[in-house]
C-alpha positions as CSV (number, residue, x, y, z in Angstrom):
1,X,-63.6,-89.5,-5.2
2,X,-60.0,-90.4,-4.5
3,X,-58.1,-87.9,-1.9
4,X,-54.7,-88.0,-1.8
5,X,-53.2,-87.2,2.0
6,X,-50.0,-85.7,2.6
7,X,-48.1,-84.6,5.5
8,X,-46.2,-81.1,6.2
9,X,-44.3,-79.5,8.4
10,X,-45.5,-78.8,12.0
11,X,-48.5,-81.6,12.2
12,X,-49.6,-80.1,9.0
13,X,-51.8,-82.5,6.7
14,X,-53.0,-81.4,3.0
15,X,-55.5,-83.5,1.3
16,X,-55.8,-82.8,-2.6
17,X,-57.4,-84.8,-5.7
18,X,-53.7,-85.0,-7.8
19,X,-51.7,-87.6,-6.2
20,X,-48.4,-85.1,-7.2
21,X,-50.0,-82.7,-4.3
22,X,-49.4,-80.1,-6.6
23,X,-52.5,-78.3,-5.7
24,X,-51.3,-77.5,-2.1
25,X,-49.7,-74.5,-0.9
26,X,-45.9,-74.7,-2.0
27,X,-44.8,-72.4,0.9
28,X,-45.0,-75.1,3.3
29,X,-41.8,-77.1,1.6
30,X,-41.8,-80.7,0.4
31,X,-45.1,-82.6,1.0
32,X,-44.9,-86.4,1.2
33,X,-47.8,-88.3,0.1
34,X,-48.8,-90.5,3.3
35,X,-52.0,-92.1,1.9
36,X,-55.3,-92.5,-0.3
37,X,-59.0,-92.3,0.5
38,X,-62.0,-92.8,-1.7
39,X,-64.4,-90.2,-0.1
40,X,-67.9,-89.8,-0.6
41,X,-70.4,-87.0,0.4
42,X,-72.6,-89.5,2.5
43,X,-69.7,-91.1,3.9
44,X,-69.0,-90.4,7.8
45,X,-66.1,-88.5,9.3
46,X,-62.6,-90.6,9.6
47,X,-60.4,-89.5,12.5
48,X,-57.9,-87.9,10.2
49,X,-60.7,-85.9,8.1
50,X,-63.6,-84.3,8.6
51,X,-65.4,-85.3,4.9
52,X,-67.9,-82.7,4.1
53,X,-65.4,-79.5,5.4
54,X,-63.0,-81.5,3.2
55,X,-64.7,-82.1,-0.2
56,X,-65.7,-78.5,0.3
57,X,-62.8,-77.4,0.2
58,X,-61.5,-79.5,-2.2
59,X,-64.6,-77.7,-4.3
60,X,-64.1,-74.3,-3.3
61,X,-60.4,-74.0,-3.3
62,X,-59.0,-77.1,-4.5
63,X,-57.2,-78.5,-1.3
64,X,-58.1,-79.1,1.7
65,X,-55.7,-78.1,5.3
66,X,-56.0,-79.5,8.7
67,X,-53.1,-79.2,11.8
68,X,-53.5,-81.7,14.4
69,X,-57.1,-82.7,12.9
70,X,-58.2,-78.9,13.0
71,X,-59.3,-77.2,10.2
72,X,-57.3,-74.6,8.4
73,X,-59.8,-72.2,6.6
74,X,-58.2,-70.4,3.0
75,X,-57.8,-67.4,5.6
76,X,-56.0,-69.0,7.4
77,X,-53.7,-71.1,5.0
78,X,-52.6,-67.5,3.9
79,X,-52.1,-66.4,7.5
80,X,-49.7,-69.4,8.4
81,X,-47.5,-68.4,4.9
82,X,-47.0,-65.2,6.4
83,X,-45.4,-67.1,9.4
């Protein structure tokens, strides 16, 4: 599967399956696209990603946050908006 990276405010990364990023969270402003992976279930981690959290996400919500290479859960993607 081809994951499209982008990059945010604040060390904020979005990964999403639409290279327009329009599937991430629009209250974080502009994101810039910064890169393509081909991902696969089997495949191991990469030091920007964590694969499996991410094509879950990508499942479950349709995008996929980290900040500084941590995981941002749906909770707490609609936390951070509040911010």
């Amino acid at each position: 599967m081809y994951v499209y990276v982008f990059e945010g405010p604040e060390g904020l990364r979005g990964f999403a399956t639409h290279s327009d990023g329009l599937d991430l969270p629009a209250t974080y402003g502009q994101w810039k696209l910064i890169n393509r992976l081909i991902i696969c279930e089997d495949d191991d981690d990469r030091p920007i990603v964590r694969t499996k959290e991410c094509l879950a996400d990508l499942r479950t919500y349709g995008f996929h946050l980290t900040r500084h290479g941590q995981r941002l859960s749906a909770n707490s993607a609609i936390a951070l908006e509040a911010i």
